[in-house]
VMD Tcl script that draws the C-alpha trace (Angstrom):
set ca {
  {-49.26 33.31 -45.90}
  {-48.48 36.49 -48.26}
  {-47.51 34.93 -52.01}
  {-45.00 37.25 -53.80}
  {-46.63 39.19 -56.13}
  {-45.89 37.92 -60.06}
  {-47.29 40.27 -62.03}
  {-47.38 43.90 -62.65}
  {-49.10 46.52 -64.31}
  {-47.89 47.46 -68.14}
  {-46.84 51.49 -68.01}
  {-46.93 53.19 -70.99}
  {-44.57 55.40 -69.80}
  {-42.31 52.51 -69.00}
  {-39.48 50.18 -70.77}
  {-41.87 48.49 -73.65}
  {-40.18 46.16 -76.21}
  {-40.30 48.86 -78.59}
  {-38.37 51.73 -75.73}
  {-35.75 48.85 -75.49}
  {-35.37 48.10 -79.08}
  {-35.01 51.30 -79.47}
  {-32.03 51.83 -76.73}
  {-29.97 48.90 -77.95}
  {-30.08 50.13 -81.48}
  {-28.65 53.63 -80.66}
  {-26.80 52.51 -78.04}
  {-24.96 50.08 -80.69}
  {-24.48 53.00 -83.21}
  {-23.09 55.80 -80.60}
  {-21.74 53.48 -77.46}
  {-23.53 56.31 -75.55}
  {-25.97 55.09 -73.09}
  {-27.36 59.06 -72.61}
  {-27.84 59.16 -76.13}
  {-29.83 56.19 -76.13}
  {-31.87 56.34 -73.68}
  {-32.78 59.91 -75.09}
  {-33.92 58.30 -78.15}
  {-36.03 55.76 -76.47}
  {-37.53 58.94 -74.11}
  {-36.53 57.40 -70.75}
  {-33.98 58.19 -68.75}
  {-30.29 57.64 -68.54}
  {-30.53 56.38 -64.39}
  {-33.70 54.13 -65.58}
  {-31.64 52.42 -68.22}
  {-29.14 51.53 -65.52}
  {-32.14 50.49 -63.21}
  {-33.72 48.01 -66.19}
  {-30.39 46.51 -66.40}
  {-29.45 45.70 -62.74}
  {-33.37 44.08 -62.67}
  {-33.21 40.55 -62.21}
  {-35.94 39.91 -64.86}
  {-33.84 41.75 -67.44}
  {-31.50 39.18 -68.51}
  {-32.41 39.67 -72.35}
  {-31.85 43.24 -72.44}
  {-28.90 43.16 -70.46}
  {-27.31 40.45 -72.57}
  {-28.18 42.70 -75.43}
  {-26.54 45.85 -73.98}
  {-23.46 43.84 -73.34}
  {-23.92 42.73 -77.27}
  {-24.63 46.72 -78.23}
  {-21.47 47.89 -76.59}
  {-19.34 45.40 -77.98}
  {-20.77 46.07 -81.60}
  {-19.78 49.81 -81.16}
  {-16.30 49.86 -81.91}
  {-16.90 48.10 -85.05}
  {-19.16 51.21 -85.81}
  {-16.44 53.78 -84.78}
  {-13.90 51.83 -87.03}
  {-16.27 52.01 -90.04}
  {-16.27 55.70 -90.03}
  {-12.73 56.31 -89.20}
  {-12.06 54.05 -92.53}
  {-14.79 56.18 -94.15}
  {-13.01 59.41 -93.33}
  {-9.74 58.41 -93.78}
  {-10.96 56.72 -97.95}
  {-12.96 59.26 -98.74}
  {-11.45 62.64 -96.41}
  {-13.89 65.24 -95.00}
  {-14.71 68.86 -95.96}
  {-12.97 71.70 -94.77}
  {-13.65 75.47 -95.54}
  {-10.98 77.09 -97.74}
  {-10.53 81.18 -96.21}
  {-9.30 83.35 -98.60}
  {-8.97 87.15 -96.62}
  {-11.00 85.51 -93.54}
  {-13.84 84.98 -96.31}
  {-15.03 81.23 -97.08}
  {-14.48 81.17 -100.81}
  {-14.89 77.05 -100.88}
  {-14.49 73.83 -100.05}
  {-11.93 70.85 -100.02}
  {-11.31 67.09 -99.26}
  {-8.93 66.49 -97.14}
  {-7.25 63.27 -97.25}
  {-5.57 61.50 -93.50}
  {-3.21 59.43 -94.77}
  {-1.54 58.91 -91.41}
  {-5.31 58.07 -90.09}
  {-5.20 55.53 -92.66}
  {-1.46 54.33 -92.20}
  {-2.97 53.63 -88.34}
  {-5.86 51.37 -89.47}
  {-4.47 49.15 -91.65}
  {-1.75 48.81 -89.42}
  {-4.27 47.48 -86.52}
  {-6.71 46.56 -88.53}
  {-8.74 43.22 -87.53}
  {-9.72 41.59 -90.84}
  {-11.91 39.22 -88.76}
  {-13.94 41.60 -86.26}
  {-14.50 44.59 -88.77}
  {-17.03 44.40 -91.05}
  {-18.57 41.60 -90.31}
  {-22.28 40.78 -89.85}
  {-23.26 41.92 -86.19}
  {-24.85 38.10 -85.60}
  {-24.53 38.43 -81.50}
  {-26.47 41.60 -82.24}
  {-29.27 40.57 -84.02}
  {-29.53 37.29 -81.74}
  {-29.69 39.65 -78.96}
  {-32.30 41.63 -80.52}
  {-34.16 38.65 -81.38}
  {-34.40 37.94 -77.92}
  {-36.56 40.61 -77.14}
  {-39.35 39.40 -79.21}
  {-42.70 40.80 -80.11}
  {-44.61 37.39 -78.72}
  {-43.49 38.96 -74.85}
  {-45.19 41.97 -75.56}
  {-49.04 41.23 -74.69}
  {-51.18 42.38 -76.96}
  {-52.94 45.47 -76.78}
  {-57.04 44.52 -76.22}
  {-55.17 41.99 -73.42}
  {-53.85 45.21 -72.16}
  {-57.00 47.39 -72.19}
  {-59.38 43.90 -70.94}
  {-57.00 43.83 -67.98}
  {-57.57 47.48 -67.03}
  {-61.50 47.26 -67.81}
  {-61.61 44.61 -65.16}
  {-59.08 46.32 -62.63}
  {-56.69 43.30 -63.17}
  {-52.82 43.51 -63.36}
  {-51.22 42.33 -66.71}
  {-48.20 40.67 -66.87}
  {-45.33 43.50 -67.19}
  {-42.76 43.50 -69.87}
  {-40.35 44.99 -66.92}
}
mol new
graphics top color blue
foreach p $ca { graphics top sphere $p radius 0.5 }
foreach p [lrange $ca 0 end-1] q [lrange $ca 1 end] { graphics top cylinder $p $q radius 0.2 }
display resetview
């Protein structure tokens, strides 16, 4: 009788802790899952892959988490620009001669209007729970790592 095979081999070039730490992070601030997965070097169609594994119920709980911290991060800066304006180039004859702040007062009108007082600027707990659940003790350590490969064994994979 064949037993399913349990462990597998720790890539380098693979989804480590620190590759998925990495993706959840950006993927919170930009809500853009190429982006992210550009910042943790792996690819876009891997990320997807990770998160369909059944193993992978950490990092696709914190995905879920990332995504829904996003739009707090988008409302942030549309309050930022529409307090404090953004630059624009003043022409004079087709010739920059300067620069301005210019307010959006209807940009502002908008957000107070729909504003959330209780999901905006909150603490991001689910986020950092999620994080948390992708803890350093899962990673093995590294002379486990290299004692596994001396010895031509398999070490438990992070996924």
């Amino acid at each position: 009788m064949k037993m399913p095979r349990t462990t597998r081999r720790i890539r380098s070039d693979g989804w480590t802790l620190p590759r998925q730490r990495m993706f959840i992070k950006t993927l919170a601030m930009t809500g853009s899952v190429k982006q992210a997965a550009a910042r943790a070097e792996m690819s876009e169609s891997s990320a997807y892959r990770l998160r369909l594994h059944p193993g992978a119920e950490a990092f696709r709980s914190a995905w879920e988490t990332a995504l829904g911290a996003c739009p707090t991060t988008l409302r942030q800066v549309a309050f930022d620009r529409a307090i404090n304006g953004v630059l624009e180039d003043v022409y004079c004859n087709g010739v920059a001669v300067g620069r301005r702040v210019v307010l959006n007062d209807r940009l502002l009108m908008f957000l107070l209007r729909h504003y959330d007082t209780g999901a905006a600027f909150t603490p991001q707990h689910k986020m950092l729970e999620a994080l948390e659940r992708l803890v350093e003790a899962d990673d093995p350590a590294p002379e486990i790592v290299a004692a596994a490969d001396a010895q031509g064994q398999p070490a438990v994979d992070v996924i």
